[in-house]
VEXTIVO-817693 format. One record per residue (C-alpha): y, x, z; residue in one letter. Coordinates in nm, 3 decimals. Layout:
! residues N
+---------+---------+---------+-------+
:       v :       u :       w : milum :
+---------+---------+---------+-------+
:       Y :       X :       Z :     a :
...
+---------+---------+---------+-------+
END
This chain:
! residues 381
+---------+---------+---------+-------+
:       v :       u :       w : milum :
+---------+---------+---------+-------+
:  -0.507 :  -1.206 :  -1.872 :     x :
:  -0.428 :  -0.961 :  -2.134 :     x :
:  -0.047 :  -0.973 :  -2.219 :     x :
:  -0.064 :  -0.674 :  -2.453 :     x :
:   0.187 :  -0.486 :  -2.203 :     x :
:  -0.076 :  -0.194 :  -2.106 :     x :
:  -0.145 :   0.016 :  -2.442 :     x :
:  -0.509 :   0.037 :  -2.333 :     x :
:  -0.496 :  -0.368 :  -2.416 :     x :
:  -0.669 :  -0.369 :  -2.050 :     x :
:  -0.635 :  -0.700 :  -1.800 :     x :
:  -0.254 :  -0.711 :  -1.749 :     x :
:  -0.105 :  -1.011 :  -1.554 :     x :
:  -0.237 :  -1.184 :  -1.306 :     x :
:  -0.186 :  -1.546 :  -1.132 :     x :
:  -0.160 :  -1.632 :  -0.756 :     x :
:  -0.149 :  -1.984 :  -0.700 :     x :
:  -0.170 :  -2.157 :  -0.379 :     x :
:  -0.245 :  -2.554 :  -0.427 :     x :
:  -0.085 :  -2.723 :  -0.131 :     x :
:   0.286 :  -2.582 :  -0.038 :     x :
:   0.238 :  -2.268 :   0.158 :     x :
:   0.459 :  -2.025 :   0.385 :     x :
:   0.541 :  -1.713 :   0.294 :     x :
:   0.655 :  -1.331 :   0.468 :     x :
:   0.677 :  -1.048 :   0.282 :     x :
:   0.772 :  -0.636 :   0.308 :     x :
:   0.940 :  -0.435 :   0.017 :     x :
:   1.057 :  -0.097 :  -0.029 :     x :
:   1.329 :   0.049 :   0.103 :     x :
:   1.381 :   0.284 :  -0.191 :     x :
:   1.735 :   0.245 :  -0.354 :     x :
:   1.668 :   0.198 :  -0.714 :     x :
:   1.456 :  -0.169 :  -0.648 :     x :
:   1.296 :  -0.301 :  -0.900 :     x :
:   1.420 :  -0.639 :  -1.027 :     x :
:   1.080 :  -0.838 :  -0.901 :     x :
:   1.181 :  -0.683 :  -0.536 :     x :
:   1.523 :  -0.794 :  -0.617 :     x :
:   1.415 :  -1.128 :  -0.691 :     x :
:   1.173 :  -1.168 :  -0.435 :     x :
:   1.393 :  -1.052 :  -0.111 :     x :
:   1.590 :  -1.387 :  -0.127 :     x :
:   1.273 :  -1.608 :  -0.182 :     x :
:   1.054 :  -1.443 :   0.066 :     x :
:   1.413 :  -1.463 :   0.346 :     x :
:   1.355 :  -1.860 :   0.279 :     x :
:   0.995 :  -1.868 :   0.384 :     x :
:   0.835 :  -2.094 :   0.129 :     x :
:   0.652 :  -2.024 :  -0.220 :     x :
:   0.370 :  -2.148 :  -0.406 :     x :
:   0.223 :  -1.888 :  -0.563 :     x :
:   0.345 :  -1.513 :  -0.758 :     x :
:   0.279 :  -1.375 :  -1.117 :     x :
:   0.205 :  -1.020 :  -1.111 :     x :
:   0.245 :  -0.786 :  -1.440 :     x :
:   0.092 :  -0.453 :  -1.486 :     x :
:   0.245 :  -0.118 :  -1.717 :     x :
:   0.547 :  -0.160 :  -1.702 :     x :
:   0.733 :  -0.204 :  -1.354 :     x :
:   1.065 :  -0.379 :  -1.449 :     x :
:   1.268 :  -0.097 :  -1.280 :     x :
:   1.617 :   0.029 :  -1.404 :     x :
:   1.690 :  -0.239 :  -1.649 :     x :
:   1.994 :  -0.395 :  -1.528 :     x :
:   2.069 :  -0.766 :  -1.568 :     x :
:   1.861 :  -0.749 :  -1.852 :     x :
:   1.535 :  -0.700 :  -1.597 :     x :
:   1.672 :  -0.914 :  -1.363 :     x :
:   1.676 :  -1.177 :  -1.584 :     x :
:   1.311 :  -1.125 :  -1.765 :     x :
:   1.182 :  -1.104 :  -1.338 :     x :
:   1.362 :  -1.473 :  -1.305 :     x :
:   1.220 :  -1.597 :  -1.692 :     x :
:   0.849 :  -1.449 :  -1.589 :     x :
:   0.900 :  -1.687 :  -1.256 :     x :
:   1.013 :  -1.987 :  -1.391 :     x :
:   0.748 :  -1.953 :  -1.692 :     x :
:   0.467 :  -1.942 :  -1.402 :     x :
:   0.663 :  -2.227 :  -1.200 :     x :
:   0.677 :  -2.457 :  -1.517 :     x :
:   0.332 :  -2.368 :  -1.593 :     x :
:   0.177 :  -2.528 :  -1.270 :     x :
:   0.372 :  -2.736 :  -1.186 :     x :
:   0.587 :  -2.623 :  -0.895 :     x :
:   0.957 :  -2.547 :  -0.812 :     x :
:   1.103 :  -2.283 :  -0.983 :     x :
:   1.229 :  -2.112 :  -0.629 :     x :
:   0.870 :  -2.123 :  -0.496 :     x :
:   0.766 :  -1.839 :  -0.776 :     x :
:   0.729 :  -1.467 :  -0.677 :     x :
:   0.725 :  -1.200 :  -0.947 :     x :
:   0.553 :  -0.847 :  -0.926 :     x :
:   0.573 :  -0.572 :  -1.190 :     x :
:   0.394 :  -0.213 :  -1.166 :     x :
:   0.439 :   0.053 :  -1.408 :     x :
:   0.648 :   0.253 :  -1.607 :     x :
:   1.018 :   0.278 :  -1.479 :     x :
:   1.266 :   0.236 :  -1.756 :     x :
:   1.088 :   0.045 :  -2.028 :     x :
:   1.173 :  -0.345 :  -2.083 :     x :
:   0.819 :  -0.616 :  -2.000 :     x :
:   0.758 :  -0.753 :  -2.385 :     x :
:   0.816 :  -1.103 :  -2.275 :     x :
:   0.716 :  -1.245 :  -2.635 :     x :
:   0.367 :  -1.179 :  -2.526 :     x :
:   0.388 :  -1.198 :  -2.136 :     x :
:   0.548 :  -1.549 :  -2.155 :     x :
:   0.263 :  -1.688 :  -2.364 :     x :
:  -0.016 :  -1.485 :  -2.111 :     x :
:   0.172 :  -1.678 :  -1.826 :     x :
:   0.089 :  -1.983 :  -1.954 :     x :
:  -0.252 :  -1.919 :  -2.071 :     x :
:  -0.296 :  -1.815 :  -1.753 :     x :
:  -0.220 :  -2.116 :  -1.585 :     x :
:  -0.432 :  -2.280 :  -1.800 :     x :
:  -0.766 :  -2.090 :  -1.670 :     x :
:  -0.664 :  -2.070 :  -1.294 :     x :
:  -1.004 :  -2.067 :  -1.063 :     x :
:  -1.106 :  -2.044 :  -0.705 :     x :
:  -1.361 :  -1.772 :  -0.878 :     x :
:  -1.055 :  -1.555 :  -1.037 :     x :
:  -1.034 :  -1.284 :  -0.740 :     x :
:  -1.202 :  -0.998 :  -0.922 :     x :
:  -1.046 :  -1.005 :  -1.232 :     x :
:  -0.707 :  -1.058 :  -1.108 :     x :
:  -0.746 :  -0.716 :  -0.895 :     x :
:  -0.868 :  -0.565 :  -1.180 :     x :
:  -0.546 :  -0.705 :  -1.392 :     x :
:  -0.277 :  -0.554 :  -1.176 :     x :
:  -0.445 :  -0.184 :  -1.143 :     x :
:  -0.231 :   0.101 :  -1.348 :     x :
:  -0.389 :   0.442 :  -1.300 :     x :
:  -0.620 :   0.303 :  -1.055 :     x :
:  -0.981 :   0.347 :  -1.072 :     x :
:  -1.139 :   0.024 :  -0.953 :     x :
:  -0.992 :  -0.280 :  -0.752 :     x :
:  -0.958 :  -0.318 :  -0.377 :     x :
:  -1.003 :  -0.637 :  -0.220 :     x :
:  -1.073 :  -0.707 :   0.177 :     x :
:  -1.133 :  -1.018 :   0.333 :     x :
:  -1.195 :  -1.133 :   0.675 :     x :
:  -1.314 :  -1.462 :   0.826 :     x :
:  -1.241 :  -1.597 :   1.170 :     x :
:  -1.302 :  -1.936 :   1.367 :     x :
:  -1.076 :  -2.104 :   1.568 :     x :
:  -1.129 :  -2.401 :   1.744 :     x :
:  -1.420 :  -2.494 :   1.506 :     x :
:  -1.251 :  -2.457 :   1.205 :     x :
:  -1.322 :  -2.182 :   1.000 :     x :
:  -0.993 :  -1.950 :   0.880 :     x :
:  -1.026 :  -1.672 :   0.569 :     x :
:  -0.793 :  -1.414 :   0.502 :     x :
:  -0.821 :  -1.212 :   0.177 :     x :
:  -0.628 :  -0.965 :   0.024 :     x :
:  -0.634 :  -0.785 :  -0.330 :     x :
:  -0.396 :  -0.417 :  -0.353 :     x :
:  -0.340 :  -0.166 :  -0.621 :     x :
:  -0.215 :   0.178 :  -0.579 :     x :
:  -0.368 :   0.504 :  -0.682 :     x :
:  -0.003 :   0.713 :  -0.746 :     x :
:   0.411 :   0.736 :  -0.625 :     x :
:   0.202 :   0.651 :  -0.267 :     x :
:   0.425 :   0.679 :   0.014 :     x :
:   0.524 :   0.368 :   0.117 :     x :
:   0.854 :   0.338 :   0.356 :     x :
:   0.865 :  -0.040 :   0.368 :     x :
:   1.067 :  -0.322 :   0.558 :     x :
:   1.008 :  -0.678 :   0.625 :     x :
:   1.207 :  -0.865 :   0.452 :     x :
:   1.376 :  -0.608 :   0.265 :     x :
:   0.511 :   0.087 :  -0.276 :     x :
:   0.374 :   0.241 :  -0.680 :     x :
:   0.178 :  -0.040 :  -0.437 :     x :
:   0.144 :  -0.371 :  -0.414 :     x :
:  -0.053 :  -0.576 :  -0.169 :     x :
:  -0.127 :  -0.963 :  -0.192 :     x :
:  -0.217 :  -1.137 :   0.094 :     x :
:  -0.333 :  -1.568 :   0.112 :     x :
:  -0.474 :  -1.737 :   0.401 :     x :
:  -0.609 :  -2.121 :   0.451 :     x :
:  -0.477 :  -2.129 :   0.768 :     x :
:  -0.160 :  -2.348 :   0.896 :     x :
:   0.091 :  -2.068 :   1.006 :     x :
:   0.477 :  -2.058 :   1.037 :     x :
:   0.664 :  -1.807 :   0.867 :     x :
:   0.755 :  -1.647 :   1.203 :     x :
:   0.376 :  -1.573 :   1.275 :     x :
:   0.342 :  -1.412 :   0.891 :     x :
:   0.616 :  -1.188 :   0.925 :     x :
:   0.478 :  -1.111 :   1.281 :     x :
:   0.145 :  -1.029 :   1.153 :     x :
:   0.269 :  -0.782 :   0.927 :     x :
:   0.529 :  -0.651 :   1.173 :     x :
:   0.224 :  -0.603 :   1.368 :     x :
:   0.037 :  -0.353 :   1.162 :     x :
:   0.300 :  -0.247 :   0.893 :     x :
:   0.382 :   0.068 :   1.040 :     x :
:   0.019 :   0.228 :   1.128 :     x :
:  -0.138 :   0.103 :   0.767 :     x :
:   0.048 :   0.077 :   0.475 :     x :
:   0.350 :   0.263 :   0.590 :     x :
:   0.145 :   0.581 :   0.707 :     x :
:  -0.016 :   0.670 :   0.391 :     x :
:   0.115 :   0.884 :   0.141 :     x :
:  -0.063 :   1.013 :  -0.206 :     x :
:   0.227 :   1.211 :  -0.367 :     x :
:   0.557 :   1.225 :  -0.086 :     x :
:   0.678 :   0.984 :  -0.391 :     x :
:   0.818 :   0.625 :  -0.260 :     x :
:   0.781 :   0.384 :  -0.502 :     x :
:   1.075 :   0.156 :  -0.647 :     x :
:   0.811 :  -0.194 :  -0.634 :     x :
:   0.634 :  -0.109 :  -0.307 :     x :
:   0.559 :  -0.518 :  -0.235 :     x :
:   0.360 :  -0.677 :   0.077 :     x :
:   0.320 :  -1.053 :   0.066 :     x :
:   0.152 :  -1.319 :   0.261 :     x :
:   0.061 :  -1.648 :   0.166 :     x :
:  -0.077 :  -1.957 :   0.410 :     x :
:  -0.141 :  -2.265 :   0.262 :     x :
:  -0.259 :  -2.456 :   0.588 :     x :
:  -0.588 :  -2.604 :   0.372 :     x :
:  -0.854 :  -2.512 :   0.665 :     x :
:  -0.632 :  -2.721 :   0.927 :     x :
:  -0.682 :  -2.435 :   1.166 :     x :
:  -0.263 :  -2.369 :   1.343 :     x :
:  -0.289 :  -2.007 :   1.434 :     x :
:   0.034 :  -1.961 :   1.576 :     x :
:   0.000 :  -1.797 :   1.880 :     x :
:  -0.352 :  -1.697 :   1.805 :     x :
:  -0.380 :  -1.290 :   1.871 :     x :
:  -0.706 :  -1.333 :   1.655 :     x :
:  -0.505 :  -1.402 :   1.346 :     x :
:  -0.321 :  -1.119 :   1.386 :     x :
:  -0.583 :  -0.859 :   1.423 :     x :
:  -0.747 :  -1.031 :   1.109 :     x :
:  -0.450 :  -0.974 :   0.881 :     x :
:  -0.414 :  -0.602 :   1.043 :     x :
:  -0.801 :  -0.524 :   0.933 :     x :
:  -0.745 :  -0.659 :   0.569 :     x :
:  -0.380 :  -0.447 :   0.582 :     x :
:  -0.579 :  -0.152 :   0.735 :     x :
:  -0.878 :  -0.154 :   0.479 :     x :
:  -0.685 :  -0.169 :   0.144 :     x :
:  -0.429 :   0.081 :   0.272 :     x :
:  -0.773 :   0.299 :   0.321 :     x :
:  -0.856 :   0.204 :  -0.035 :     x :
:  -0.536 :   0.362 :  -0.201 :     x :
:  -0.568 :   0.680 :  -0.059 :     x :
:  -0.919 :   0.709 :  -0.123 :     x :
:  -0.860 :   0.543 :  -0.506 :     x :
:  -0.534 :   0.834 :  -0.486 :     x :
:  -0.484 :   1.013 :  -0.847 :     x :
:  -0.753 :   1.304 :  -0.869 :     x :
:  -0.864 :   1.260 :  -0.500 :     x :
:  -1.206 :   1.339 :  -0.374 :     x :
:  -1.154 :   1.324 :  -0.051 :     x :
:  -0.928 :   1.106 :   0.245 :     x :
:  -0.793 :   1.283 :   0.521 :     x :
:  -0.688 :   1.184 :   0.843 :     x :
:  -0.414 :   1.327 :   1.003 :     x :
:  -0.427 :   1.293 :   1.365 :     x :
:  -0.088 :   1.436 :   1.589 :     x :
:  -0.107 :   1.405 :   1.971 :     x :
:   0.073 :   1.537 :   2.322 :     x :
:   0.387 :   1.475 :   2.053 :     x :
:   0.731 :   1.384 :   2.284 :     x :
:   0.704 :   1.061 :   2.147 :     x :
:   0.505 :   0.858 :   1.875 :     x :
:   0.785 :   0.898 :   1.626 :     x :
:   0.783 :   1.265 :   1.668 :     x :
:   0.407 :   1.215 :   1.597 :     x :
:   0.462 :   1.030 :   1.286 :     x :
:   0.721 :   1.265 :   1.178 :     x :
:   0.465 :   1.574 :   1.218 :     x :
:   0.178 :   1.389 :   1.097 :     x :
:   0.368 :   1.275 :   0.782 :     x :
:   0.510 :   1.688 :   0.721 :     x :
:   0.145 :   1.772 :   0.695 :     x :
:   0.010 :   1.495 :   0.509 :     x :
:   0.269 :   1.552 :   0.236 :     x :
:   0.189 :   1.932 :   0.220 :     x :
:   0.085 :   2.004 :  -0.135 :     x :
:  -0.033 :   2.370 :   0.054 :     x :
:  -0.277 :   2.215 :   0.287 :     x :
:  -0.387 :   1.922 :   0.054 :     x :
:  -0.507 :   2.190 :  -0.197 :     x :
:  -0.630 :   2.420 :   0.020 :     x :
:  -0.867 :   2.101 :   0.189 :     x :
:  -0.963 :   1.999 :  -0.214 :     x :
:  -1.077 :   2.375 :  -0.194 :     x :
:  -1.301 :   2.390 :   0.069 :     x :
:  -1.036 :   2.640 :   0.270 :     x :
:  -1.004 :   2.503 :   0.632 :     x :
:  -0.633 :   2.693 :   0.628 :     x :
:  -0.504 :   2.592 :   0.937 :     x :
:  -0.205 :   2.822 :   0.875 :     x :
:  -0.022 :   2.535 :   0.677 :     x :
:  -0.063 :   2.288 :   0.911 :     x :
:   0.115 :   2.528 :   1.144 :     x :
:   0.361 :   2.555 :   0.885 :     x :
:   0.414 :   2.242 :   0.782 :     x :
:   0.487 :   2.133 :   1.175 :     x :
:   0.755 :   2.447 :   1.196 :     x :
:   0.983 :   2.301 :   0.946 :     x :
:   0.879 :   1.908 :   1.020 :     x :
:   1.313 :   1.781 :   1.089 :     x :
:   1.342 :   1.752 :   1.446 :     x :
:   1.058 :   1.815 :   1.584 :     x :
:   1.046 :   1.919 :   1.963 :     x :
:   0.746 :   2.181 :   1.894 :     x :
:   0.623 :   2.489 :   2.087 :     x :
:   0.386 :   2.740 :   1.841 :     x :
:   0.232 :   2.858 :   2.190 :     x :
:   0.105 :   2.516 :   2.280 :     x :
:  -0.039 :   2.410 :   1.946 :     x :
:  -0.386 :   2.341 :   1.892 :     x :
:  -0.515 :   2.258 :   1.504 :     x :
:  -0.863 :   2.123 :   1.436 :     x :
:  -1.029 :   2.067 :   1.139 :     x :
:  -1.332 :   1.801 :   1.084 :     x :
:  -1.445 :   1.844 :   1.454 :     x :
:  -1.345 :   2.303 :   1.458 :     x :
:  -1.128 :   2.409 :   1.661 :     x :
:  -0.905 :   2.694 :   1.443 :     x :
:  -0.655 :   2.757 :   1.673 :     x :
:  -0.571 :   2.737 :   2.042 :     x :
:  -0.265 :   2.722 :   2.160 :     x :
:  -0.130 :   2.905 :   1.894 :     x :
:  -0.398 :   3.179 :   1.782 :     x :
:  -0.644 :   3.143 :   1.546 :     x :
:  -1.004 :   3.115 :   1.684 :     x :
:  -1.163 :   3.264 :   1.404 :     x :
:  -1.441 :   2.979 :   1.316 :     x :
:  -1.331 :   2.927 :   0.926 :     x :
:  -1.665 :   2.927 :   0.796 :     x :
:  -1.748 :   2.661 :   1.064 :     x :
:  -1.448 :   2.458 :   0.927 :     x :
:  -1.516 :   2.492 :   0.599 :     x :
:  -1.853 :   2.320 :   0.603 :     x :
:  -1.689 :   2.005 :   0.734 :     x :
:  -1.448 :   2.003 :   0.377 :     x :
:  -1.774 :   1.892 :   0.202 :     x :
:  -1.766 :   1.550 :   0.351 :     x :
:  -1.594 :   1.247 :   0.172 :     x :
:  -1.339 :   1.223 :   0.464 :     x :
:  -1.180 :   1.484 :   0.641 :     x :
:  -1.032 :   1.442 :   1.038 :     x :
:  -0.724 :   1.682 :   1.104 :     x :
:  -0.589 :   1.720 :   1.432 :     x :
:  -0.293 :   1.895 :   1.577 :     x :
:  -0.236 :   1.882 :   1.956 :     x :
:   0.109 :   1.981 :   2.015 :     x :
:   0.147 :   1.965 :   2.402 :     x :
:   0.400 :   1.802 :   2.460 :     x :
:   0.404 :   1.455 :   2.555 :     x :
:   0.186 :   1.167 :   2.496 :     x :
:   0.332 :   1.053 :   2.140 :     x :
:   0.034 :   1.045 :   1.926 :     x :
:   0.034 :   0.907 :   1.535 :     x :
:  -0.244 :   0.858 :   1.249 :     x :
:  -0.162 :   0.948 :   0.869 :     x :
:  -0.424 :   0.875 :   0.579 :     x :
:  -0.391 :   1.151 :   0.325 :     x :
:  -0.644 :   1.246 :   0.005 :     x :
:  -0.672 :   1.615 :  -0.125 :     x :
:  -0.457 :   1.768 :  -0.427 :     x :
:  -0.674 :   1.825 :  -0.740 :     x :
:  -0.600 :   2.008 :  -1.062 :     x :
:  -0.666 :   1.674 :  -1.215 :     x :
:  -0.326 :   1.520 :  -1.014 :     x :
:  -0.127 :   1.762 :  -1.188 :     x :
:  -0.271 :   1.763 :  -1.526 :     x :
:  -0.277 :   1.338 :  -1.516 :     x :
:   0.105 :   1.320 :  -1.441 :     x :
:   0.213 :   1.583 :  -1.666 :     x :
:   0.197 :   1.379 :  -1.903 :     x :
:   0.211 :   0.985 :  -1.812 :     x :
:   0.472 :   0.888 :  -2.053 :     x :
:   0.358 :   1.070 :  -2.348 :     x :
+---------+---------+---------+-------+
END
């Protein structure tokens, strides 16, 4: 619907409604200044059952004291009322600016006209509704069949800037809806996204910046009949839809042209990898230099010598850049022109072999464009 929250008078607020009672398992940021929707939410999610979530766009309901808290509970209970369900079933999600009070004189009324046009059809626009600076929607869906019944997952994220999620279950800006038809406890939910939390959505970055609403839930309303608890098939379906829409952020990141994957191996451990691979993915050196064209290895070196706590040897590193080898344990190879006809491609492969170990660790990264700096110079005004 529109609400009249985003100035543009764009799609604003979106419905999720599940028809039959479903379980639910979530993630939320770990960042200290939560929004009140993540507020809200934590306690609901913890209980394992919901019906549904209404999801506001422009304004994120962040830094407004009781008085958020209270509009996060009224924008619930309006959606609750409207359908027809408990009031403590009702999730609430809010993306935007941080600061500003949601208008609810004309997001209450959206709410309800919302309910009023909900449809198993409504999957487009409703991505479309909660994108801020994002440049088109991202949706993933996956089908699987067990035991002759047929069991869809889809998903629907936004995210485009303040990309660097550091989320816990139970506990990005981002926010990633999740349904299923299949019958599933809330212990397999908040397995599944135990499961692939860490390797998708919490190794991509855009900015360094971790946002105050980062939200993951997961809905199963048990309509197909199909009980996947227990079933490793399940799991690996909700990891792909994680895995693709955390793949669609970075590539949808403010003024991107490009992804990048950062790939760290022969690390001490895979947490030493994630800590290097994160250091250079959050490099505004490197990322500009790869949105240039310039294979500068140099600051991925760089970036690894002051990456906090890192067990790392300069004499054992090896850097690669899309498929080059730049340097060998520690010197340069002198094959930049090589490397720099790789930058052309839509999706860059970084690799830094440290030699130590077998801890290895993937990062999803885009490039740093003049248009990045010149779009948040001036967001507010």
């Amino acid at each position: 619907m529109r609400a009249g929250i985003k100035p543009s008078g764009d799609l604003d607020l979106a419905l999720v409604v599940s028809d039959a009672p479903a379980t639910v398992a979530g993630a939320f940021t770990t960042n200290k200044v939560a929004g009140a929707p993540v507020q809200l939410c934590r306690p609901r999610v913890a209980g394992g059952r919901a019906r549904g979530v209404v999801v506001s766009a422009g304004i994120a309901n962040v830094a407004t004291g009781e008085a958020g808290l209270r509009d996060a509970e009224r924008m619930a209970d309006a959606a609750a009322d409207a359908v027809g369900v408990s009031r403590a079933e009702m999730l609430v999600s809010s993306t935007g600016l941080i600061g500003p009070r949601i208008p609810m004189d004309r997001v209450l009324p959206a709410i309800g006209d919302a309910a009023a046009v909900l449809s198993t059809d409504g999957g487009e626009p409703a991505a479309r509704a909660i994108m801020t600076t994002d440049t088109r929607p991202k949706m993933s869906v996956r089908h699987l069949d067990l035991d002759g019944r047929r069991v869809t997952v889809g998903g629907m994220a936004k995210g485009a800037g303040m990309i660097c999620p550091r989320m816990a279950a139970a506990q990005a800006t981002m926010l990633v809806f999740i349904t299923t038809d299949a019958v599933a406890s809330k212990a397999t939910l908040a397995a599944a996204i135990g499961a692939h939390l860490d390797t998708t959505f919490n190794s991509i970055t855009v900015d360094g910046c971790t946002s105050t609403s980062d939200t993951v839930l997961l809905f199963a309303n048990g309509a197909s009949g199909a009980d996947v608890d227990g079933h490793a098939g399940f799991v690996d379906s909700v990891g792909e839809v994680m895995a693709e829409l955390a793949y669609a952020v970075v590539a949808d990141g403010e003024g991107a042209s490009k992804v990048i994957r950062i790939r760290v191996s022969g690390a001490a451990s895979d947490d030493q990898a994630r800590v290097a691979a994160r250091e250079i993915a959050n490099s505004v050196l490197f990322r500009a230099a790869i949105w240039g064209g310039d294979p500068n290895w140099g600051r991925v070196a760089q970036a690894l010598g002051q990456a906090p706590g890192l067990e790392l040897d300069p004499d054992r590193l090896d850097v690669t850049i899309g498929g080059v080898l730049l340097a060998s344990r520690g010197e340069q190879t002198r094959r930049e022109d090589e490397a720099a006809a790789t930058l052309e491609a839509s999706e860059v492969v970084v690799e830094a072999e440290l030699g130590r170990g077998s801890g290895a660790w993937e990062i999803l990264t885009c490039d740093l464009s003049p248009d990045y700096v010149r779009f948040n110079a001036d967001y507010t005004t």
